[in-house]
C-alpha positions as CSV (number, residue, x, y, z in Angstrom):
1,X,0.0,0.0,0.0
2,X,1.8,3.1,-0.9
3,X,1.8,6.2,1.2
4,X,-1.1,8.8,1.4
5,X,-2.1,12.0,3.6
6,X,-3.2,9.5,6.4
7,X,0.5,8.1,6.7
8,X,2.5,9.6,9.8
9,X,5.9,11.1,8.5
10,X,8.4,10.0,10.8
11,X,7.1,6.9,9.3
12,X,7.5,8.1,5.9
13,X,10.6,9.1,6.6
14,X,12.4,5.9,7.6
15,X,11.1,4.8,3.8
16,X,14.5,5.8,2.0
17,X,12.9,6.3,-1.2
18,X,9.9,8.2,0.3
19,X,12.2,10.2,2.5
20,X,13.9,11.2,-1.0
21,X,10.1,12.2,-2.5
22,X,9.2,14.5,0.8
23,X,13.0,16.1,1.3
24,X,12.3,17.1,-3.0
25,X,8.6,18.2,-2.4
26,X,8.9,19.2,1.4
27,X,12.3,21.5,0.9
28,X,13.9,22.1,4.6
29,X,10.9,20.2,6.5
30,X,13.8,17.7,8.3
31,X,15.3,21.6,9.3
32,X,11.8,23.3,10.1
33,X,10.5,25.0,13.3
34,X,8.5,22.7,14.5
35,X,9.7,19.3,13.0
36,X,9.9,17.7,16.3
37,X,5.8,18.2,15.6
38,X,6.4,17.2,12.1
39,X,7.4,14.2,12.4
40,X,4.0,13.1,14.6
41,X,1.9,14.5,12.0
42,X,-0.3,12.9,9.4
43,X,0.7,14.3,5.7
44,X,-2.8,16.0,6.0
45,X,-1.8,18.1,8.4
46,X,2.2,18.7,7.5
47,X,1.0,19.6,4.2
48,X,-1.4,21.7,5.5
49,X,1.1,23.7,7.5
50,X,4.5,23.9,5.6
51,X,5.2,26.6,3.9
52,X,6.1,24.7,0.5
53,X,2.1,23.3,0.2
54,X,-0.2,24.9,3.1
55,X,-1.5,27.5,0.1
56,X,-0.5,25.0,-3.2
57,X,-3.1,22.2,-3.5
58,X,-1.2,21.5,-7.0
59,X,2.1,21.4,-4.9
60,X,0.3,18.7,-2.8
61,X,-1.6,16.2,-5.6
62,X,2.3,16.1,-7.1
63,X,3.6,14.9,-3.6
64,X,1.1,12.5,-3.5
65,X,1.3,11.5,-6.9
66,X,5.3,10.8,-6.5
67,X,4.7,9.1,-3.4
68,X,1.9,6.3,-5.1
69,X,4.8,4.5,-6.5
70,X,6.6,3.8,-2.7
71,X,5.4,0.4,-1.5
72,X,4.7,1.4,2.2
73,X,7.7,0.2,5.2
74,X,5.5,-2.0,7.9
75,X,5.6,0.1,11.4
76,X,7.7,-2.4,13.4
77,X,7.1,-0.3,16.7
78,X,10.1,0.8,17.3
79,X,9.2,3.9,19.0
80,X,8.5,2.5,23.3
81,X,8.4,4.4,26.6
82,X,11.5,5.0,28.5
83,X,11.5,1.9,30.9
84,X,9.9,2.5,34.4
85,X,11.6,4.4,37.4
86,X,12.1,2.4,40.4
87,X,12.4,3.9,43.8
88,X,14.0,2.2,46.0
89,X,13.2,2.2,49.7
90,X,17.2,2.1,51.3
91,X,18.4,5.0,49.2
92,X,20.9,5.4,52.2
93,X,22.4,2.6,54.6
94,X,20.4,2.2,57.4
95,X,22.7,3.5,59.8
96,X,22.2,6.8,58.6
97,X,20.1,8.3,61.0
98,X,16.3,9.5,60.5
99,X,15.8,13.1,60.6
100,X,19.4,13.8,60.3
101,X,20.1,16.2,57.1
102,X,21.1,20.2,58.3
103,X,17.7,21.9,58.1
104,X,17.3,25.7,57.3
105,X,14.2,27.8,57.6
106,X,12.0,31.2,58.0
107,X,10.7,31.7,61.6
108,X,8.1,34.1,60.2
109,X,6.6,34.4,56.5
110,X,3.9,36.6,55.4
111,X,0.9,35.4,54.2
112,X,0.5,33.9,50.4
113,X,4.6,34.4,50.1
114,X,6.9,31.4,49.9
115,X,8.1,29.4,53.0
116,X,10.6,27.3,51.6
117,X,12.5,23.9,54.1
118,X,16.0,23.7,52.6
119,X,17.6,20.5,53.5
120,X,20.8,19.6,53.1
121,X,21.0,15.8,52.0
122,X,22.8,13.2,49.9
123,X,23.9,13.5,46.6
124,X,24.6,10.3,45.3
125,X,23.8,8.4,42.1
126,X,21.0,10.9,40.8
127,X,18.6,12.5,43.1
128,X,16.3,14.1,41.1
129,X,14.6,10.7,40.6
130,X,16.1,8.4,43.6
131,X,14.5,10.4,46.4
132,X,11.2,11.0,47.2
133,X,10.0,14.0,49.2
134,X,7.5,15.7,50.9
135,X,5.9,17.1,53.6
136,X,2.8,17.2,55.7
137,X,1.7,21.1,56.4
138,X,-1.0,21.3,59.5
139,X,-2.4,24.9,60.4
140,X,-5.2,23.8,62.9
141,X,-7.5,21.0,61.5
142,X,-6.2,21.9,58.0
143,X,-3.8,20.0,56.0
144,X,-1.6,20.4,53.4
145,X,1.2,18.0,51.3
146,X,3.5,20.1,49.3
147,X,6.1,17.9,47.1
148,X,10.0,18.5,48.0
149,X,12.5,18.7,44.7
150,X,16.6,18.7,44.7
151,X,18.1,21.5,43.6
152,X,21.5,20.5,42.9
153,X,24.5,20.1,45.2
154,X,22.9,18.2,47.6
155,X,20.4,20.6,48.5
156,X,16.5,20.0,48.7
157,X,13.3,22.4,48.8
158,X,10.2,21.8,50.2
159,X,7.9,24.8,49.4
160,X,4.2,26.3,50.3
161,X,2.3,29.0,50.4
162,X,0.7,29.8,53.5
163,X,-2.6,31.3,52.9
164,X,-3.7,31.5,56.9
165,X,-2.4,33.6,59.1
166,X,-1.0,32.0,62.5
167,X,1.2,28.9,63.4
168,X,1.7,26.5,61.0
169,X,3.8,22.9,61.4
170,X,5.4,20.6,59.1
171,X,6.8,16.9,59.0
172,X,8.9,15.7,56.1
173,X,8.2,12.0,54.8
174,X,11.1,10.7,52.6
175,X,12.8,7.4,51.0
176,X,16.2,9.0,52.1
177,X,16.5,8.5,56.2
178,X,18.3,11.8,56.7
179,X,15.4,13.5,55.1
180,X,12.8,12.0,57.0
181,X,10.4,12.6,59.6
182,X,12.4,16.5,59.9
183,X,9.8,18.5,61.9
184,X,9.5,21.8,62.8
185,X,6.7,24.8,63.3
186,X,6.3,29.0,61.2
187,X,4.3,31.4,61.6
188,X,2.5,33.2,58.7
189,X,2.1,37.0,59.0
190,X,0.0,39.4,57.1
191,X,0.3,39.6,53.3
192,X,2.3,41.9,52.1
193,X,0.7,45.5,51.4
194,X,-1.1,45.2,47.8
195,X,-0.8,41.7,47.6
196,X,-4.1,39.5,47.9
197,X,-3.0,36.0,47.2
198,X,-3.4,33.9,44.2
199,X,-6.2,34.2,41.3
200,X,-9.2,32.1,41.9
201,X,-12.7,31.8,39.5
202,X,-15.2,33.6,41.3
203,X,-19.2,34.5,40.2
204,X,-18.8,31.7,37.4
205,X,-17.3,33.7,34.7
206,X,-14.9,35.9,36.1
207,X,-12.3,36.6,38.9
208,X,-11.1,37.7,41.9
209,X,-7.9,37.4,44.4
210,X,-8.1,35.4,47.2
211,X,-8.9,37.8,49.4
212,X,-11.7,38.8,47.6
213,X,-10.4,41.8,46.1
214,X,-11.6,41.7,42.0
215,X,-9.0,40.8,39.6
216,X,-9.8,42.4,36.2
217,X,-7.5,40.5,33.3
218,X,-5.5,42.5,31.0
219,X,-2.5,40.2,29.8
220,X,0.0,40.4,26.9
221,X,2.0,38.1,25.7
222,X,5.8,37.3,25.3
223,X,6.4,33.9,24.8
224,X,10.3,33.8,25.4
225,X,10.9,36.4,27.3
226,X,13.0,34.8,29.9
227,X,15.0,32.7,27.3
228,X,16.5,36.2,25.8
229,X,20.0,38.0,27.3
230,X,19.8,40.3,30.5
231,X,19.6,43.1,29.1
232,X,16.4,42.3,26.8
233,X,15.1,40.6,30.5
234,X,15.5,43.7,32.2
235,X,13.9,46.0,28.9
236,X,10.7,43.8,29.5
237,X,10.4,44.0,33.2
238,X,11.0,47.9,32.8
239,X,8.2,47.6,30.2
240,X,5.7,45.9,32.3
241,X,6.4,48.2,35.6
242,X,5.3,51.1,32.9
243,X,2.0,49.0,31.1
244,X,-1.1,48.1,31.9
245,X,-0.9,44.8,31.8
246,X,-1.5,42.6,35.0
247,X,-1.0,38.9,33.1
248,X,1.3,37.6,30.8
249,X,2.0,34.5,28.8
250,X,5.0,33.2,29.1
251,X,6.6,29.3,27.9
252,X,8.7,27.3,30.7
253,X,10.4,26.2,27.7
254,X,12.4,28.3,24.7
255,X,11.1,28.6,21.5
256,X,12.0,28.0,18.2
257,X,9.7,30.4,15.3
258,X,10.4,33.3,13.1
259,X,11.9,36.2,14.6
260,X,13.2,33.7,17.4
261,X,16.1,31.3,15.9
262,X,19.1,31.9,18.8
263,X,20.2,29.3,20.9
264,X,19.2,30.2,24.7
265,X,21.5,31.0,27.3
266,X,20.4,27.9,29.4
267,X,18.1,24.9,28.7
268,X,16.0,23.1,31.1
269,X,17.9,20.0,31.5
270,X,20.9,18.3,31.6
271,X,23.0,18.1,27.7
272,X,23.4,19.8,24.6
273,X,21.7,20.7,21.3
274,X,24.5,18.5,20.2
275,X,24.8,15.8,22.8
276,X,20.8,15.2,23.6
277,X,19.0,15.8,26.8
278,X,18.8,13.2,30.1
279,X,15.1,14.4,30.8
280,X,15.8,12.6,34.3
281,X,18.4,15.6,35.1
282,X,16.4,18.9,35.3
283,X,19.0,21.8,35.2
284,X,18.6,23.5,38.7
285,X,20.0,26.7,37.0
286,X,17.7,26.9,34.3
287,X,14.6,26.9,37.0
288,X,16.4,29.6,39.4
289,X,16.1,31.9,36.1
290,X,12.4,31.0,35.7
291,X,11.2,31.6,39.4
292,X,13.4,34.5,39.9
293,X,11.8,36.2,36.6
294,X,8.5,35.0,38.2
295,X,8.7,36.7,41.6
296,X,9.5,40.1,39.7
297,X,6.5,40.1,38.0
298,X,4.8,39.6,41.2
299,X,6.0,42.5,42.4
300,X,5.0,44.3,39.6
301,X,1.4,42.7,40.4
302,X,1.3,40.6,37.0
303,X,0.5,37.1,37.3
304,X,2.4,34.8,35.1
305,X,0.5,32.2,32.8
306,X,3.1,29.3,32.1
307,X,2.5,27.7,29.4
308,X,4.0,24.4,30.5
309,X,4.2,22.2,26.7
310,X,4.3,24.1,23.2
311,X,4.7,22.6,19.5
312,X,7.7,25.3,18.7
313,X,10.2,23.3,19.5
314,X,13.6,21.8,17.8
315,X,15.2,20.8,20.5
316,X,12.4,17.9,21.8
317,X,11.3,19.0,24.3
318,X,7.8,18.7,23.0
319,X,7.9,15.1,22.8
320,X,10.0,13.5,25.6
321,X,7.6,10.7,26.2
322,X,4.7,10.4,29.2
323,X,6.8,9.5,31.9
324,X,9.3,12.4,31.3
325,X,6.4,15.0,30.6
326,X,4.9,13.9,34.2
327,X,8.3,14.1,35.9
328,X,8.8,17.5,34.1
329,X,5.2,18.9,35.3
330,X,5.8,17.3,39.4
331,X,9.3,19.2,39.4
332,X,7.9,22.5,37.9
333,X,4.8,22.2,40.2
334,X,7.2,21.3,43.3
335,X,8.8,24.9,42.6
336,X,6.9,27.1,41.6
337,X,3.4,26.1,42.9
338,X,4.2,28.4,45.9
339,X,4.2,31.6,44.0
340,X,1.3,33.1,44.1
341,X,0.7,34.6,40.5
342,X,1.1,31.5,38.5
343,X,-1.3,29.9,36.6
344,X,-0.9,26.0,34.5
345,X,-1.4,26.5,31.0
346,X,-0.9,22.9,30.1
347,X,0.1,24.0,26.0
348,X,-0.3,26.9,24.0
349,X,-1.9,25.4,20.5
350,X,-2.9,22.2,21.6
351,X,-3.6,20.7,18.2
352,X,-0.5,21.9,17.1
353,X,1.1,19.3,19.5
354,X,1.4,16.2,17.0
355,X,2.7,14.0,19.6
356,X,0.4,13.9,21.9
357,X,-2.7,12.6,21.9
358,X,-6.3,13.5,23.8
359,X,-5.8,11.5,27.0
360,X,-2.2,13.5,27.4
361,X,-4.1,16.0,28.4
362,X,-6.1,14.9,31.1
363,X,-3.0,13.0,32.5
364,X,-1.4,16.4,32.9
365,X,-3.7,18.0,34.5
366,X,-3.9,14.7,37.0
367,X,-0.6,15.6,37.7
368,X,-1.1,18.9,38.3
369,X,-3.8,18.5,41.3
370,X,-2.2,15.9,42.4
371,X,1.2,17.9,43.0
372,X,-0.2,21.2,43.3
373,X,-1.7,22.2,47.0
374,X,-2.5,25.4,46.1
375,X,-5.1,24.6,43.4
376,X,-3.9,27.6,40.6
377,X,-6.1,28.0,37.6
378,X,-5.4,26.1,34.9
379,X,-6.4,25.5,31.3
380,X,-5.7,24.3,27.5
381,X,-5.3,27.0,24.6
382,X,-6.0,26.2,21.3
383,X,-5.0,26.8,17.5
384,X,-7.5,26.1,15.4
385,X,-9.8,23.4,17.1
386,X,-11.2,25.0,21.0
387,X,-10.4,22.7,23.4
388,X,-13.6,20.9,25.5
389,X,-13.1,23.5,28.2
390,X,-16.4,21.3,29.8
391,X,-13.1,18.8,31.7
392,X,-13.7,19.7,35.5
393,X,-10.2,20.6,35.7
394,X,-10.2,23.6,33.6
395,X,-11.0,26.6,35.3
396,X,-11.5,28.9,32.5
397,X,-11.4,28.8,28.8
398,X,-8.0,30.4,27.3
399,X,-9.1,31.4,23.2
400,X,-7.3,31.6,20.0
401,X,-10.1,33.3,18.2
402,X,-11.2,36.4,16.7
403,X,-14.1,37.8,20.2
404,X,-17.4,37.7,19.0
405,X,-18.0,34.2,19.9
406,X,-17.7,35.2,23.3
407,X,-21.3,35.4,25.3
408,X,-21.3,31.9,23.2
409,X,-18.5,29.9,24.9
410,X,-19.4,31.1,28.2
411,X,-22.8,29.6,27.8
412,X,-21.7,26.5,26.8
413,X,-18.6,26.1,29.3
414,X,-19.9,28.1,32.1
415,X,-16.7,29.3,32.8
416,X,-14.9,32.9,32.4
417,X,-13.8,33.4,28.8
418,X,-10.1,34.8,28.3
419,X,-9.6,35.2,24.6
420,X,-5.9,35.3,24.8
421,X,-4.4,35.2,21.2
422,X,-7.1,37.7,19.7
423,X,-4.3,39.0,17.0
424,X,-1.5,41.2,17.5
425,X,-0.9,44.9,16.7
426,X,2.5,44.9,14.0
427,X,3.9,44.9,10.6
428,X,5.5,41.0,10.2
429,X,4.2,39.0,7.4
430,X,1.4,36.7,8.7
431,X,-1.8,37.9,8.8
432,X,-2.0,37.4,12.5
433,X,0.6,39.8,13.3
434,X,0.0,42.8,11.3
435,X,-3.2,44.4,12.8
436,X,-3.7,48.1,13.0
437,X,-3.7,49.1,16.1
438,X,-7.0,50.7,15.9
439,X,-8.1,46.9,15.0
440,X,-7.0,45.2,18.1
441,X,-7.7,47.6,20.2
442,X,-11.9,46.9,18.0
443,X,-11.5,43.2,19.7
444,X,-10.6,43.9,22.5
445,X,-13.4,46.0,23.3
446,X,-15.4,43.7,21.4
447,X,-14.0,40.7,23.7
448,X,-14.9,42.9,27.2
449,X,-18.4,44.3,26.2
450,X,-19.4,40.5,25.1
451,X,-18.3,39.4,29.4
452,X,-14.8,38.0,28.3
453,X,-11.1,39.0,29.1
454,X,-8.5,40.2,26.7
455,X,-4.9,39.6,26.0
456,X,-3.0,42.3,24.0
457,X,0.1,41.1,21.6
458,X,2.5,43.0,19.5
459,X,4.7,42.4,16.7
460,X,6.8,45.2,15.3
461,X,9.5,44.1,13.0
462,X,13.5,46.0,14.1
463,X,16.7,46.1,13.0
464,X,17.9,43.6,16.3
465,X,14.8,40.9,15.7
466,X,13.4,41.7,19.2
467,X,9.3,41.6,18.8
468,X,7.8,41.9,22.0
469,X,5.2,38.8,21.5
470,X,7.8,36.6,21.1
471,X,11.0,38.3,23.0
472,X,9.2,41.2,25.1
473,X,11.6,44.2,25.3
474,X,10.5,47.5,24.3
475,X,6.8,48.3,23.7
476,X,6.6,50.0,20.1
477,X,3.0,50.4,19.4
478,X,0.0,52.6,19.9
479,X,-2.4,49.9,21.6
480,X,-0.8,49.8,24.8
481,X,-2.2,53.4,26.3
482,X,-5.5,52.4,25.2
483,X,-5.7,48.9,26.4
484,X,-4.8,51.4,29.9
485,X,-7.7,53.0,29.4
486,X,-9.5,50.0,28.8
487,X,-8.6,48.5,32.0
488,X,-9.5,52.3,33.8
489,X,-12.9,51.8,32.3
490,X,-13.1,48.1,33.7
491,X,-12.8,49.3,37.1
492,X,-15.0,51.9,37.0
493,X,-17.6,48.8,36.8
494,X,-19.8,48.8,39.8
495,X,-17.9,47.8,42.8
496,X,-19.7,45.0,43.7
497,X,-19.9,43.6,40.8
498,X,-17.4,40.6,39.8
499,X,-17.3,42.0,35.8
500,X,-18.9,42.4,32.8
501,X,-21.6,40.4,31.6
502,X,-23.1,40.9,28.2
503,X,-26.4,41.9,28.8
504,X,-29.6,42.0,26.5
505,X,-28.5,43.8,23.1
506,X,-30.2,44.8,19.0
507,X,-28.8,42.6,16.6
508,X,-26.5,44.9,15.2
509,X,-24.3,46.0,18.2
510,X,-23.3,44.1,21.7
511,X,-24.1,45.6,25.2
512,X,-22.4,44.3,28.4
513,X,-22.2,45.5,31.7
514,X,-24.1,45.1,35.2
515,X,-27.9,44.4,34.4
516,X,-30.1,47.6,35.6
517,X,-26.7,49.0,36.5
518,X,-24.2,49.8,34.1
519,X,-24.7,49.4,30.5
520,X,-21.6,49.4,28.0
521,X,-22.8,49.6,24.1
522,X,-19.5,49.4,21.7
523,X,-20.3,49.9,18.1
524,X,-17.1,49.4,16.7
525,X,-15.7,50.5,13.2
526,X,-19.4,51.8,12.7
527,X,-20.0,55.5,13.1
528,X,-23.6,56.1,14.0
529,X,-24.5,59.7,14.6
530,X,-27.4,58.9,17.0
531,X,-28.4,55.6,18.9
532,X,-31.7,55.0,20.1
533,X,-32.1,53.5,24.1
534,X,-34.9,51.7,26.1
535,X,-34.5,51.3,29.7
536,X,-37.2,49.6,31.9
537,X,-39.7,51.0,33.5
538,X,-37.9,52.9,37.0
539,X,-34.2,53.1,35.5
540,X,-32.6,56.9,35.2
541,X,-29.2,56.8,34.0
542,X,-26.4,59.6,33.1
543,X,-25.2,59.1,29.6
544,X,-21.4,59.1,28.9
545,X,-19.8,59.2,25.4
546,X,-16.4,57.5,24.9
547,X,-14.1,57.3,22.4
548,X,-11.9,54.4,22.9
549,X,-9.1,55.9,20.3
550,X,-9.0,59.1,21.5
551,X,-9.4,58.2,25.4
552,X,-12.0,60.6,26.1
553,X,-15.3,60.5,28.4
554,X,-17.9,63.3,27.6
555,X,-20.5,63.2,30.1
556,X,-23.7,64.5,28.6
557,X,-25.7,66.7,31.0
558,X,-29.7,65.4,31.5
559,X,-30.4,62.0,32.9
560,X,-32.2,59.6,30.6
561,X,-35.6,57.3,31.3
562,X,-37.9,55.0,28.8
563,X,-36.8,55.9,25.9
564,X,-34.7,58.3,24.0
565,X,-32.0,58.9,21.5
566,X,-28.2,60.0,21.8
567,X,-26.5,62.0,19.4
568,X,-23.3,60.4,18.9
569,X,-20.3,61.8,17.3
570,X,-19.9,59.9,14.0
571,X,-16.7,58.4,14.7
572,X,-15.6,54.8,14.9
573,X,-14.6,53.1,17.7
574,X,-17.1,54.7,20.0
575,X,-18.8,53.2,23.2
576,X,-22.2,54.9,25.3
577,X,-21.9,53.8,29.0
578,X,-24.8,54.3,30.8
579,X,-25.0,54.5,34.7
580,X,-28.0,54.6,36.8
581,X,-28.2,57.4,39.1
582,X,-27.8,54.9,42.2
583,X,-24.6,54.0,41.0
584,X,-22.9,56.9,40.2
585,X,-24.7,58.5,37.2
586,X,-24.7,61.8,38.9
């Protein structure tokens, strides 16, 4: 049977003939990107997404055409798991005695920070997967079990975040003896002043800090911005302190894309491009980076969405097998579980991610709650297929699409909507990334009238390669200052309520805001010079005109009832916020 658009190209590839056919109608696919993806994929979907066929159907028919005359190589399954980890209960001699590794703590920690048990233990053959290591957290009746990890050079972490103030205890449970049964007692202060503890789902489709204080998304993106030099590190952070943004999303592991070909300064485990990886050696150093980057942006008050697996990837990390991706996710969760802004994405562009399949998913995310005492939000983002955002362990849907499906997916998720790839604001050559700024900053309005959240992106080309979306940096465009006013308008919702919820709307433009409340109407790139309005019977509002290019709120000066007409200015990208007297029309 020769080969066809069902056929799976690494096993095309070990055809030598065949491989000949797709290096001569595939040109640099062995050298692409994403081949580590490739290679998973069916010839459907490489074809649909290398650059040589993706938009040359006549291209394609001849690749299948030269490939009819290959006989097919049988699949002798030559591609197994890693064989199993053992862990053995006498990692040290019995003599040794329980309890007895140097211990080193905090007497005093403030509340949702890091309390962090450094133990100093053995270091033979390889710890990262010969010891096991926890501990047992008790504040009153309450328990907790956060997961230890080794840190190199004989050092181990056990880390929580202490969300109670008072006196807290711990006991460590280990397969090492000198780690074991190590007790000891902390007490947990009061948070920090402006810090209010991780992000949880609150009011079904939106959000709020853990001590109730709202938490109004507005995130950007920068995939690889810890992976750059320190001074393109320091350029974002310095951007951030300056932008609106309180999110970002940000991969745990480099990239490999256009605009984003340098070899990292450190990789996240033991080896080499050149030499291969030991995915059972995580490389201390490379995680120290990623949590100190992590605790600056909570002190910036931006909470970090790590996107834990992503298909742009030549280096395989992407595809390490199932028992490497769950010791991957248990180390990452044993480190940085602890800091309160982080959030699991489990993979940006899911369905991009060739070599996994649907149940890898849910496996993950078993491993996540089962490591992760803290609960952080967690979810799946998409390319082009949504994910089924219905799985009990996704807290909130995270979009690739363009906003006006919004009302629609929280309907039929009943969870809050965060449409974080919506387009980006720049001048590169994919369609994607070359919006007008007055067009994302459309969507994004769009995205918050219809009751969802909105991530910002940004892709200017320069003469050093450094696009923020992928590398961060330096802000270039003209969407930032209004996605700030955005946000100002956000919290000038009614205090009380958790967010915007699209409200009851004409068919030609949507309405969101606090039912009887607050009403937002955006009409986008239309320009009406009046608007008609119907309240219900007992509603007086104030009438405010805003122009979300310009920034500018013009309050009108009567207070409206029934209904009536507004004359409007004839501009694009105007909203009408109405706000009943009761809550601040006046």
């Amino acid at each position: 049977m020769p080969y066809g658009p069902a056929s799976i190209l690494r096993d095309v590839l070990r055809n030598e003939r065949a491989a000949t056919v797709i290096r001569e109608h595939l040109p640099g696919i062995e050298d692409d990107w994403t081949h580590v993806q490739f290679r998973h994929g069916t010839l459907r979907q490489v074809t649909g997404v290398a650059s040589a066929t993706r938009a040359n159907p006549a291209a394609v028919e001849r690749l299948y055409a030269a490939l009819a005359s290959v006989p097919e190589t049988p699949v002798t399954g030559e591609y197994v798991e890693e064989p199993p980890i053992v862990v053995s209960d006498d990692y040290e001699a019995a003599d040794i005695p329980l309890g007895s590794a140097h211990a080193e703590q905090p007497t005093t920690v403030p509340r949702w920070r890091v309390f962090e048990l450094v133990l100093h233990g053995p270091a033979h053959g390889n710890p990262f997967t010969d010891v096991e290591l926890s501990a047992e957290f008790r504040r009153g009746d309450r328990t907790l079990t956060a997961t230890g990890f080794y840190d190199g050079d004989g050092v181990y972490r056990i880390r929580l975040m202490p969300d109670e103030e008072g006196d807290w205890s711990y006991r460590t449970s280990s397969n090492a003896r000198s780690l074991d049964t190590i007790s000891g007692t902390f007490d947990c202060g009061a948070a920090v002043s402006g810090e209010h503890g991780p992000v949880r789902v609150h009011g079904r489709f939106h959000f709020r800090y853990a001590d109730g204080t709202r938490y109004l998304p507005v995130g950007t993106t920068a995939y690889a911005w810890t992976h750059q030099d320190e001074k393109v590190e320091r350029s974002t952070l310095q951007s951030l302190a300056e932008a609106p943004f309180n999110k970002i999303r940000m991969g745990v592991f480099p990239k490999s894309y256009d605009h984003n070909t340098e070899e990292p300064e450190r990789y996240p485990f033991e080896g080499s491009p050149a030499t291969g990886w030991d995915f059972r050696r995580p490389n201390p150093a490379f995680f120290r980076h990623l949590e100190g980057r992590i605790e600056q942006l909570r002190d910036l008050g931006v909470e970090a969405d790590l996107i834990l697996f992503h298909p742009y990837d030549r280096w395989g990390f992407s595809d390490m097998g199932a028992d490497a991706d769950a010791r991957y996710l248990r180390y990452v969760v044993a480190r940085l579980s602890s800091h309160a802004n982080v959030w699991w994405s489990l993979a940006n562009e899911y369905d991009l991610m060739w070599a996994k399949d649907a149940a890898h998913w849910h496996r993950a995310a078993a491993v996540i709650g089962e490591s992760d005492p803290h609960g952080h939000l967690m979810s799946v983002h998409n390319w082009v297929d949504l994910y089924d955002n219905s799985a009990d362990w996704v807290t909130h849907s995270s979009i690739q699409r363009t906003p006006e499906g919004t009302s629609a997916w929280r309907e039929r998720w009943g969870k809050p909507v965060t449409i974080d790839e919506l387009g980006y604001e720049g001048d590169i050559d994919w369609g994607w990334g070359n919006l007008t700024p007055q067009e994302l900053i459309r969507r994004c309005w769009e995205g918050v009238v219809r009751g969802g959240y909105v991530t910002h992106g940004e892709c200017y080309l320069d003469e050093e390669d450094a696009l923020w979306w992928s590398k961060g940096g330096t802000l270039k465009g003209e969407s930032t200052a209004r996605l700030r006013f955005l946000r100002s308008v956000l919290e000038q919702t009614p205090a009380d309520a958790p967010g915007i919820d699209p409200l009851a709307s004409d068919f030609d433009f949507p309405t969101g805001g606090v039912d009887q409340r607050y009403y937002l109407t955006y009409f986008g790139v239309s320009q009406p010079r009046r608007r008609s309005f119907l309240l219900d019977e007992g509603i007086r509002c104030r009438a405010e005109i805003i122009d979300t290019w310009n920034m500018t709120i013009t309050e009108l000066p009567d207070v409206y009832e029934g209904s009536f007409t507004l004359s409007l200015p004839a501009l694009p990208y105007i909203a009408v916020r109405l706000r009943t007297v009761a809550d601040g029309g006046q």
